[in-house]
N, C-alpha and C positions, 0 to 999 in steps of 0.2 A: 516351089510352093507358091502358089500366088496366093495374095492377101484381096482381101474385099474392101475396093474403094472406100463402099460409104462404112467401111468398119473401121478403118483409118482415121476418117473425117470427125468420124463421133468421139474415137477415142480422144482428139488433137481436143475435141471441144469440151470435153469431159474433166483434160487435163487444165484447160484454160478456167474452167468452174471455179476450178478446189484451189489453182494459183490465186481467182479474184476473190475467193470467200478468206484464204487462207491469210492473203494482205487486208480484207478489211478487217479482219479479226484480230490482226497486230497494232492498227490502226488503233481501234477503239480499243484495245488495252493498255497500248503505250498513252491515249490521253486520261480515259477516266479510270484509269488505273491504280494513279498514284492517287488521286482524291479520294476515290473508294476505299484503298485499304490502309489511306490516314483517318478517316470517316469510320472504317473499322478497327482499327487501332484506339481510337480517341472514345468509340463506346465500351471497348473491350476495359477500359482504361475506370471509367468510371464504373461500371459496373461490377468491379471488384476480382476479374474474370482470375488475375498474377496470385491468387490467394488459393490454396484450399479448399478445394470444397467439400473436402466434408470438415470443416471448423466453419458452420456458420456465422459463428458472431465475428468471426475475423473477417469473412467477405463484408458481412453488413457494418461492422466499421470502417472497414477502408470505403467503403461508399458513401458511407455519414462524410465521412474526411475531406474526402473529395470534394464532394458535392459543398461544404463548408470551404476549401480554400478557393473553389470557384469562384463561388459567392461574393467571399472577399479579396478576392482580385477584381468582381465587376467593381464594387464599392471602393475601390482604390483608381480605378479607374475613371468614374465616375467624376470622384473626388478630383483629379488632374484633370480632369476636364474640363470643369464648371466651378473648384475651390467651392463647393456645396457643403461637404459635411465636415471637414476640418479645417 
């Protein structure tokens, strides 16, 4: 059975594609990977996501919570900072 040179050629180059697409796509998940789904983790986090949803007051208070101990982590920080408010 003979093969067709340039069907050869195209398949080698075909395969060379999907190898340089397939590494740069491990590329850019192994770097913004981990940022992104601490960045989605860290919204999922405030936004109440680990709660029930159908108990709304329990989403919208762990967000009130949140959002309050944030707060007073900047204002503690702040404070070490500069010896500003205590």
């Amino acid at each position: 059975m003979n093969r067709d040179p340039d069907h050869d050629q195209r398949a080698q180059d075909a395969r060379r594609a999907l190898d340089a697409r397939r590494t740069l796509e491990e590329m850019s998940s192994a770097s913004g990977g981990v940022f992104e789904s601490a960045l989605q983790r860290g919204a999922d986090h405030f936004a109440g996501r680990d709660a029930p949803a159908e108990d709304r007051v329990e989403v919208w208070g762990r967000r009130i919570g949140r959002l309050l101990g944030l707060a007073f982590l900047i204002l503690l920080l702040v404070n070490l900072a500069t010896g500003w408010f205590f």
